[in-house]
N, CA, C and O atoms as a CHARMM CRD file, in Angstrom:
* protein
*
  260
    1    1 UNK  N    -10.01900   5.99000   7.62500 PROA 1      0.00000
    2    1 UNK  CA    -9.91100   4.67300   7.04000 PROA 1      0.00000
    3    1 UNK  C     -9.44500   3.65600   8.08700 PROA 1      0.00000
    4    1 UNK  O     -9.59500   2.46100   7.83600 PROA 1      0.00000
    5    2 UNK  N     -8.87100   4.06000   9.28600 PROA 2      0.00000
    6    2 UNK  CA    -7.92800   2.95200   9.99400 PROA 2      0.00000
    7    2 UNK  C     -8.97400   2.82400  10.89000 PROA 2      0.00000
    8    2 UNK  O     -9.12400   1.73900  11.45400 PROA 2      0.00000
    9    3 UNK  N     -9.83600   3.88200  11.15300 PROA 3      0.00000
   10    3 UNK  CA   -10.88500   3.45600  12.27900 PROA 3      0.00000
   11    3 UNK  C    -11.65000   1.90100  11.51900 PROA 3      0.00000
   12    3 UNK  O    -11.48100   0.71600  11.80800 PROA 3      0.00000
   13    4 UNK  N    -12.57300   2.61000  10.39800 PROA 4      0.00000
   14    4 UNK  CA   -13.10900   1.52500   9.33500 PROA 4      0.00000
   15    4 UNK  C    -12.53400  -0.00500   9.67400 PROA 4      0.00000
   16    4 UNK  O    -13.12300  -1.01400  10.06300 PROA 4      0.00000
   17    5 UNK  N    -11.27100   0.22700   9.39200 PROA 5      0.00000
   18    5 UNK  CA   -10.24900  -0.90500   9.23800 PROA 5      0.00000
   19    5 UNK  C    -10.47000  -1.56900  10.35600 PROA 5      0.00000
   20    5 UNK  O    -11.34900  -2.42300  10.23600 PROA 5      0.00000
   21    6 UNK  N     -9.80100  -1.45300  11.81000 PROA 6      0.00000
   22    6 UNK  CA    -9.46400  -1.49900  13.00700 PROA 6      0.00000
   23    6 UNK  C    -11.26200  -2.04000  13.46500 PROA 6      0.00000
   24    6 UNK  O    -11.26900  -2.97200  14.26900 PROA 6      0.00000
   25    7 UNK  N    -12.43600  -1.62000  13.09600 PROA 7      0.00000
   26    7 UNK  CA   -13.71800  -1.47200  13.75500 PROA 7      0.00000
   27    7 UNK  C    -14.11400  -3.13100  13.09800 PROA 7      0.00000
   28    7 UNK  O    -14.74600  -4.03000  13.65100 PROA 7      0.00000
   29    8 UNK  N    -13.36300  -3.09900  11.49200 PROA 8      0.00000
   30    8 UNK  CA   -13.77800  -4.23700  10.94700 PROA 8      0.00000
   31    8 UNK  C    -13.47100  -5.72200  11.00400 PROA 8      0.00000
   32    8 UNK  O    -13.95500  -6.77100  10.57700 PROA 8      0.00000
   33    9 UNK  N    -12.14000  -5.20100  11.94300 PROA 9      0.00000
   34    9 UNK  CA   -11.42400  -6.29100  12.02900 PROA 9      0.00000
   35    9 UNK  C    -12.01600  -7.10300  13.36800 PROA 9      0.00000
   36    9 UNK  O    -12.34800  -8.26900  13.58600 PROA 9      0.00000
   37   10 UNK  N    -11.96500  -5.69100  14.25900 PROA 10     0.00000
   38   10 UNK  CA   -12.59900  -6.52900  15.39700 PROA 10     0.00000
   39   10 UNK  C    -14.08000  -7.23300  15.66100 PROA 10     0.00000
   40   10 UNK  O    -14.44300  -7.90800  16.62500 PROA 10     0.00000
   41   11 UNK  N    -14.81700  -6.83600  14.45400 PROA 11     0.00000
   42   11 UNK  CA   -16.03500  -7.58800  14.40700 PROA 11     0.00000
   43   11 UNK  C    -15.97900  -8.94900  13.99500 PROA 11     0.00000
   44   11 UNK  O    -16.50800  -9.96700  14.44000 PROA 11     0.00000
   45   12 UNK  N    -15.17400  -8.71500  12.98900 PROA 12     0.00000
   46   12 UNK  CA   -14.92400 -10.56700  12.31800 PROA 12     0.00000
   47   12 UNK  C    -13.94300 -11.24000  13.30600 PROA 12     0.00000
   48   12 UNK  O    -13.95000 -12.45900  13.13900 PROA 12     0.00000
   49   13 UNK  N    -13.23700 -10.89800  14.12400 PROA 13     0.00000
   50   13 UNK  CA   -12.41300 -11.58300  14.86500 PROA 13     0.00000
   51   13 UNK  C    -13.72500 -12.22800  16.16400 PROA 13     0.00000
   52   13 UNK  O    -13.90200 -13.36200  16.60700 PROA 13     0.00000
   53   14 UNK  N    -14.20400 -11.34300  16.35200 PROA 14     0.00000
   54   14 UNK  CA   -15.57100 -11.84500  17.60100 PROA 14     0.00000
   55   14 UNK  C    -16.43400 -12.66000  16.69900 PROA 14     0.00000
   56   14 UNK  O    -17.49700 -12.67900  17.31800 PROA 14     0.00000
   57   15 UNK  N    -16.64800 -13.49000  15.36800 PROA 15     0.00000
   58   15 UNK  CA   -17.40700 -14.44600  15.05700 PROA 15     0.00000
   59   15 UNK  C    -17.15400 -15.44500  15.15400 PROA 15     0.00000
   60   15 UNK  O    -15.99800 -15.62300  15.53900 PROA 15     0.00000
   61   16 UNK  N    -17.77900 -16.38400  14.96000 PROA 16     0.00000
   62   16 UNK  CA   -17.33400 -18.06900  14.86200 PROA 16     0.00000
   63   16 UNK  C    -16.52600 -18.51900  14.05500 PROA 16     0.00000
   64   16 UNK  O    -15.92000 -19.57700  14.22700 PROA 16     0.00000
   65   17 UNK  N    -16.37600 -17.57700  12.79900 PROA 17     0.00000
   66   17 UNK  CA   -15.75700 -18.10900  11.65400 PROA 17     0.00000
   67   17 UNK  C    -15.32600 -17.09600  11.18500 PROA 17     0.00000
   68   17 UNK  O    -15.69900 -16.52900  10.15900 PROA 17     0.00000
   69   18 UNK  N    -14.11700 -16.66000  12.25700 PROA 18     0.00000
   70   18 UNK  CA   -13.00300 -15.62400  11.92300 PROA 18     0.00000
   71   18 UNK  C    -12.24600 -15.50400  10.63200 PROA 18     0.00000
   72   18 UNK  O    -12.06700 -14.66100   9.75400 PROA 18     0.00000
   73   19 UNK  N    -11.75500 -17.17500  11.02000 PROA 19     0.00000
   74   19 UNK  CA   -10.29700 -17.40600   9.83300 PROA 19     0.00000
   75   19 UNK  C    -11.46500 -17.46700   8.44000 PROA 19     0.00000
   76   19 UNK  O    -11.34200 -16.60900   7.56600 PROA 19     0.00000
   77   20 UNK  N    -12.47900 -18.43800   8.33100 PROA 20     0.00000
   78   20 UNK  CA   -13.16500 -18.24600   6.72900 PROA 20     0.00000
   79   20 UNK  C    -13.68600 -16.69800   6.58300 PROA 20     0.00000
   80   20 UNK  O    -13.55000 -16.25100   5.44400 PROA 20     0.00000
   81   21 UNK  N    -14.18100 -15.92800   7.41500 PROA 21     0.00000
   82   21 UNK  CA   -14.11400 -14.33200   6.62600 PROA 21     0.00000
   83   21 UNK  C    -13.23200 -13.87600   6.41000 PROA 21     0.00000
   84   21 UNK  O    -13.28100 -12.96600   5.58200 PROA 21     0.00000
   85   22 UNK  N    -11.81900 -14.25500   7.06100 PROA 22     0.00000
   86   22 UNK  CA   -10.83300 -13.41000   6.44700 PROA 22     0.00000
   87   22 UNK  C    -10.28200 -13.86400   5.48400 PROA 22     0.00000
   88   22 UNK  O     -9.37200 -13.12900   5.10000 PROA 22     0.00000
   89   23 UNK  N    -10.47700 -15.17000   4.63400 PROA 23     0.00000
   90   23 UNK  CA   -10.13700 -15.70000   3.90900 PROA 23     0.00000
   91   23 UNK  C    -11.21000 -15.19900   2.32700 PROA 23     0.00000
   92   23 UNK  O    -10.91600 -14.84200   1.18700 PROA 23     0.00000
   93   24 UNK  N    -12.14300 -15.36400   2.86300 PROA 24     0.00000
   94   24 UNK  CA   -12.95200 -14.08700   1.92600 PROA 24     0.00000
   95   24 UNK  C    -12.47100 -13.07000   1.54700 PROA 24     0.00000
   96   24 UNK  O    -12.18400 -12.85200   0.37100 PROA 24     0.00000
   97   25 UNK  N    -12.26000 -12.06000   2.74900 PROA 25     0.00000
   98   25 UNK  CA   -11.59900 -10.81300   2.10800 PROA 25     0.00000
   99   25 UNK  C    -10.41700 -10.56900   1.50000 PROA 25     0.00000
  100   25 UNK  O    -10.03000  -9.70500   0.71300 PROA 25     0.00000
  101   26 UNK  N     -9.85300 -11.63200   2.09400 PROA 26     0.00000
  102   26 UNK  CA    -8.27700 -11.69000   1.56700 PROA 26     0.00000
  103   26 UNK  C     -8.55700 -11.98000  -0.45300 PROA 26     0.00000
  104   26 UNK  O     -8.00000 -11.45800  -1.41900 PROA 26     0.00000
  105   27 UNK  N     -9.47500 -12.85500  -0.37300 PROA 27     0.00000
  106   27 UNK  CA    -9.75500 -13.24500  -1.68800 PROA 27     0.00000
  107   27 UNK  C    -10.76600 -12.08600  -2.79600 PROA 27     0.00000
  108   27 UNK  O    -10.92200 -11.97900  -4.01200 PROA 27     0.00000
  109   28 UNK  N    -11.29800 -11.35000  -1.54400 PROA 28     0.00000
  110   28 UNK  CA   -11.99300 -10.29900  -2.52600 PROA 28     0.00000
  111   28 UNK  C    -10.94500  -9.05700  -2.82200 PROA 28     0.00000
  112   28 UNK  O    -11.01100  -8.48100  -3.90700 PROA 28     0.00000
  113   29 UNK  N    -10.18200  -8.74400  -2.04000 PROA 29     0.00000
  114   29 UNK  CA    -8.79900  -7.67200  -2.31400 PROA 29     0.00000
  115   29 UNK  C     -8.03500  -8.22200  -3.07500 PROA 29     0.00000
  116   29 UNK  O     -7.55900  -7.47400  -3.92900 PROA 29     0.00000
  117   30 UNK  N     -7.59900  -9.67300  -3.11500 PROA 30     0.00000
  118   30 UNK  CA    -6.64000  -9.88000  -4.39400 PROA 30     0.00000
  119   30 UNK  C     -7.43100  -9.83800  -5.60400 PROA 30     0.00000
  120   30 UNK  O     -6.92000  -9.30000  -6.58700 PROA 30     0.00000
  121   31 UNK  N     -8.63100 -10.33300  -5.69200 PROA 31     0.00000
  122   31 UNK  CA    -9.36700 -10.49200  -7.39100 PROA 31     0.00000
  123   31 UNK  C     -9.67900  -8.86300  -7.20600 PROA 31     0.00000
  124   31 UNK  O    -10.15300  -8.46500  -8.27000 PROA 31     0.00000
  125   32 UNK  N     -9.57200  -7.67400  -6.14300 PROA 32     0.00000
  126   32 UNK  CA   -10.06000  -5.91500  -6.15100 PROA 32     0.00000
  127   32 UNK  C     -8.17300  -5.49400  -7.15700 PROA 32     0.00000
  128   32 UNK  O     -7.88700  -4.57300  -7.92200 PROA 32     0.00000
  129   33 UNK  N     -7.51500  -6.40900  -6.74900 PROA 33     0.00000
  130   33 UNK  CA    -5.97800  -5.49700  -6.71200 PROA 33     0.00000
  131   33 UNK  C     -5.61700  -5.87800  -8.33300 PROA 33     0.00000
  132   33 UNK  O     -4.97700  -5.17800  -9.11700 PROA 33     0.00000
  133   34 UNK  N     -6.40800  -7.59200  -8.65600 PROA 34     0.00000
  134   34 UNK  CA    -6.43300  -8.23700  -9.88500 PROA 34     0.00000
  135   34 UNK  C     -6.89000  -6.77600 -11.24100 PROA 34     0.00000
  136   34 UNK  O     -6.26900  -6.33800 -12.20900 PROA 34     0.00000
  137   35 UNK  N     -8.16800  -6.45400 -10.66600 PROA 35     0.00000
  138   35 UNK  CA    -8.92800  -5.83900 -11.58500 PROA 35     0.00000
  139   35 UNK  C     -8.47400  -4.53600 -11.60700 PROA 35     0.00000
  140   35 UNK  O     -8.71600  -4.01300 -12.69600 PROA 35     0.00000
  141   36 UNK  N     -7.77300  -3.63500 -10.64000 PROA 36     0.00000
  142   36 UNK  CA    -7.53300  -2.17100 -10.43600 PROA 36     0.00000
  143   36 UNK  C     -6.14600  -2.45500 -11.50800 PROA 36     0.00000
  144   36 UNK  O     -5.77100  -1.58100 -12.29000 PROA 36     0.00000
  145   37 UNK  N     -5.51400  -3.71800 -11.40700 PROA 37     0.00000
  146   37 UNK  CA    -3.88400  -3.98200 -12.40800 PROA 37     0.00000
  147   37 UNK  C     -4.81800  -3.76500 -13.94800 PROA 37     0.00000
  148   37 UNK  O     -4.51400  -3.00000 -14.86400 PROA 37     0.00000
  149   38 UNK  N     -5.46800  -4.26700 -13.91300 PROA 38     0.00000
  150   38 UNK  CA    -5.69800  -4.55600 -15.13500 PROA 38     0.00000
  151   38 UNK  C     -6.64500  -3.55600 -15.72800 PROA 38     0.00000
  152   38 UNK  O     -6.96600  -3.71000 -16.90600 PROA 38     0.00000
  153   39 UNK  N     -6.94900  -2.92200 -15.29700 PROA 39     0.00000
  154   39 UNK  CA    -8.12400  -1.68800 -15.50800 PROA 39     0.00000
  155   39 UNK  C     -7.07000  -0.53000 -15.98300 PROA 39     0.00000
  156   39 UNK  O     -7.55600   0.26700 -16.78400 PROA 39     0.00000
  157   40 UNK  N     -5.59800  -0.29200 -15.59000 PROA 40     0.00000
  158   40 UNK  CA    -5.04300   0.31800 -15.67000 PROA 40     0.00000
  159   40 UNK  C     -3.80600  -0.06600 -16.54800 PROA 40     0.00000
  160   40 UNK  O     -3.05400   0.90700 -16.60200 PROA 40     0.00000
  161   41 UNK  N     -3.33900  -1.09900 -17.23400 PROA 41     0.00000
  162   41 UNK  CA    -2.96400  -1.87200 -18.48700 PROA 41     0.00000
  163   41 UNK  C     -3.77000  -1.03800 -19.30400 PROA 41     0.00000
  164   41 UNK  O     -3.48100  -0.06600 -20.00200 PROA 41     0.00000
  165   42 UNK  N     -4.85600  -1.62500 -19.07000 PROA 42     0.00000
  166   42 UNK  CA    -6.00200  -1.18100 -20.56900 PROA 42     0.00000
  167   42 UNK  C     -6.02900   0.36200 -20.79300 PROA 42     0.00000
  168   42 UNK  O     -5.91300   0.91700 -21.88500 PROA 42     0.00000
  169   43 UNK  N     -6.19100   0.93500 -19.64100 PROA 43     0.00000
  170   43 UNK  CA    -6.13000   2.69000 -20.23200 PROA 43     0.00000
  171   43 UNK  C     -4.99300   2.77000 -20.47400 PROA 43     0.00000
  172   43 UNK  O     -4.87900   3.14100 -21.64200 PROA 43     0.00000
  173   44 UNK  N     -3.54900   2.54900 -19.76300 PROA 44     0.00000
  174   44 UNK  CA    -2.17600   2.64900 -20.23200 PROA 44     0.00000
  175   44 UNK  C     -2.34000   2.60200 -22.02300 PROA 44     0.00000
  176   44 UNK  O     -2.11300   3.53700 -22.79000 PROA 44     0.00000
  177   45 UNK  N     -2.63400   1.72200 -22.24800 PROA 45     0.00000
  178   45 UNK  CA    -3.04400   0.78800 -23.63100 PROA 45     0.00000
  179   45 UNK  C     -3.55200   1.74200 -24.48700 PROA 45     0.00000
  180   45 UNK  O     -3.03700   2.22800 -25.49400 PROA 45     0.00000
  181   46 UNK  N     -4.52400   1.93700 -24.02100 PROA 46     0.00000
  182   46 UNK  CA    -5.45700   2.90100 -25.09000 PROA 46     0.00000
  183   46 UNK  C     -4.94500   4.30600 -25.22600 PROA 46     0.00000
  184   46 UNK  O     -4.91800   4.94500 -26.27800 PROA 46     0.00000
  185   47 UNK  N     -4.51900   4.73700 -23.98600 PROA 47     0.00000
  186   47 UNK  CA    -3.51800   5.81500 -24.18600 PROA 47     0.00000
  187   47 UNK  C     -2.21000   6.09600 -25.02600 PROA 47     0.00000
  188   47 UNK  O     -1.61100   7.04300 -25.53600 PROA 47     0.00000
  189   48 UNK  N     -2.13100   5.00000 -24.90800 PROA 48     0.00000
  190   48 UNK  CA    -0.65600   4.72100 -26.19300 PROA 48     0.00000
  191   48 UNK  C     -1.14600   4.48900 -27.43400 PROA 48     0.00000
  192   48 UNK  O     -0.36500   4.88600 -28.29900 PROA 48     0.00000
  193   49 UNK  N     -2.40000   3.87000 -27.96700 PROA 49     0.00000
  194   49 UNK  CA    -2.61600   3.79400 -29.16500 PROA 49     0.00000
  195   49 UNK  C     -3.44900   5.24100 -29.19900 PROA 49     0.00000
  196   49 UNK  O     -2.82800   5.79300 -30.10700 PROA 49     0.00000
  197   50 UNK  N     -4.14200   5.89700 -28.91400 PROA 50     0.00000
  198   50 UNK  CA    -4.40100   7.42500 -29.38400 PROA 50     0.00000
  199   50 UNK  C     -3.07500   8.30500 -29.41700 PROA 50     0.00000
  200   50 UNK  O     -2.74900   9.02500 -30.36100 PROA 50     0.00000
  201   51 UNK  N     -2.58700   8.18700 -28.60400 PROA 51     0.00000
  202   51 UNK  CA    -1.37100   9.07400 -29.40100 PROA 51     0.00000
  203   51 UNK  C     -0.34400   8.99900 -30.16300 PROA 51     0.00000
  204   51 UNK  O      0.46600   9.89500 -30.39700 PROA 51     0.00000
  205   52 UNK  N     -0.36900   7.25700 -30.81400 PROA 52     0.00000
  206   52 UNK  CA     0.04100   6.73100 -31.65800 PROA 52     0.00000
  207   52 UNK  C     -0.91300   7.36400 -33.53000 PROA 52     0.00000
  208   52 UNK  O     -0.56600   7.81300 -34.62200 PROA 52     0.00000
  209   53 UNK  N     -2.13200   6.99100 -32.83600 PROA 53     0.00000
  210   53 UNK  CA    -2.81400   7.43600 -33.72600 PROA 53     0.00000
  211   53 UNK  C     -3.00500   9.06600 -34.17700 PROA 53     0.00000
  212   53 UNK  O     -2.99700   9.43800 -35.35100 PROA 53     0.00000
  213   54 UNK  N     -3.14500   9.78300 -33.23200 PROA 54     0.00000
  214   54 UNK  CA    -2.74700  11.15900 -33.07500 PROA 54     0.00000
  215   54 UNK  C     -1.44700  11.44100 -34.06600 PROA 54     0.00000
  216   54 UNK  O     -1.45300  12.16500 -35.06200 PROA 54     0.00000
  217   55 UNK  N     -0.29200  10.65800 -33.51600 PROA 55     0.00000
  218   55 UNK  CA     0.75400  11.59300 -33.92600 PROA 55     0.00000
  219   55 UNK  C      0.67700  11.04300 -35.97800 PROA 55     0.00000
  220   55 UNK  O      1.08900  11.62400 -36.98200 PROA 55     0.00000
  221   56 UNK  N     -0.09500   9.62300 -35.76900 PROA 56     0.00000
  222   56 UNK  CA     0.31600   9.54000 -37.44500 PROA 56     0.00000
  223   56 UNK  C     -1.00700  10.10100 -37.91200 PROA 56     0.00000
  224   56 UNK  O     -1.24600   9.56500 -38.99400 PROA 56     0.00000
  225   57 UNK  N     -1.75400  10.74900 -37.66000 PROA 57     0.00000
  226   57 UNK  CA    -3.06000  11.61000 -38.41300 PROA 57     0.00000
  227   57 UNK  C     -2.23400  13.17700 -38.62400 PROA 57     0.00000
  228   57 UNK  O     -2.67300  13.99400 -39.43400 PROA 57     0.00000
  229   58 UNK  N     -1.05500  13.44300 -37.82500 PROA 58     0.00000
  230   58 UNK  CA    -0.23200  14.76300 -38.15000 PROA 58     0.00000
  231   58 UNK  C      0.29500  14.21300 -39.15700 PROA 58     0.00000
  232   58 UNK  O      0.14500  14.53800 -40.33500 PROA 58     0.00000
  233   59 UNK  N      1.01200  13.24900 -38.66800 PROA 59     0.00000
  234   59 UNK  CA     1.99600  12.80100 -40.46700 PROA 59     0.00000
  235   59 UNK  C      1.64900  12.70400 -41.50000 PROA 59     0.00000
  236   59 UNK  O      2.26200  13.18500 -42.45300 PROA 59     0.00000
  237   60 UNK  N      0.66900  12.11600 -41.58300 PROA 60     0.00000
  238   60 UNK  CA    -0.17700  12.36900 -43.01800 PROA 60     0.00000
  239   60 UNK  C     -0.69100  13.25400 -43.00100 PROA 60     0.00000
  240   60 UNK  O     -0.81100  13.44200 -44.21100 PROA 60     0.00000
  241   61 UNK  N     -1.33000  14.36200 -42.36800 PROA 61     0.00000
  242   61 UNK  CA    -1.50500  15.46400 -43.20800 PROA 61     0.00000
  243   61 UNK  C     -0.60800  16.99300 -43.47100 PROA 61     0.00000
  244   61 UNK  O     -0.84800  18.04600 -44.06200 PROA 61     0.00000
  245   62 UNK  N      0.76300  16.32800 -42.51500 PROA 62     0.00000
  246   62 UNK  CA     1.67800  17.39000 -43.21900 PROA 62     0.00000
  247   62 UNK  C      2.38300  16.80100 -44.05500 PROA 62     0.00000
  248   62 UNK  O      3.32700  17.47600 -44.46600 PROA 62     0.00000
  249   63 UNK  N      2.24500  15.36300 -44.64300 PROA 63     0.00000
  250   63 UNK  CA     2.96500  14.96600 -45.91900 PROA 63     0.00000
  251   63 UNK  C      2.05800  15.42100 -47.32600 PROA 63     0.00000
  252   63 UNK  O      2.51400  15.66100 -48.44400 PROA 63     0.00000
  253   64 UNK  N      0.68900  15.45200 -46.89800 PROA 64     0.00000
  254   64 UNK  CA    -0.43300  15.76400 -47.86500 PROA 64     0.00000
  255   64 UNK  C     -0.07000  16.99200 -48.64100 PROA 64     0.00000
  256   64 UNK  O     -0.12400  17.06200 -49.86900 PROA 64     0.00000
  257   65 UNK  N      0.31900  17.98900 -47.80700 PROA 65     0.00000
  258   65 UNK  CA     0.52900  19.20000 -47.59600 PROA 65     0.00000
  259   65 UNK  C      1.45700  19.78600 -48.76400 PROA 65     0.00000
  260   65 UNK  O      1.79000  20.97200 -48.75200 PROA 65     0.00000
């Protein structure tokens, strides 16, 4: 990964318009870091309501019982 990194950096640093690509990427990793937060809320989320739901589908049917 650090080669990747290190190989990528030095290509955009040798263009004309260093500082606006890195201002790009900088902007595509925060809206990448935006969506990985929030991608992981939502399963957090859904994970808590199935075993919310889970545990009260036991309750009612050992109150049925």
């Amino acid at each position: 990964m650090n080669r990747l990194y290190n190989s990528l950096l030095f290509l955009i640093a040798n263009t004309s318009r260093a500082e606006k690509n890195l201002e790009l990427i900088m902007l595509m990793l925060q809206s990448t870091t935006e969506t990985i937060k929030n991608i992981k809320s939502g399963m957090d989320s859904f994970q808590a309501s199935v075993l919310k739901m889970t545990q009260d589908m036991q309750d009612s049917s050992s109150s049925g019982e």
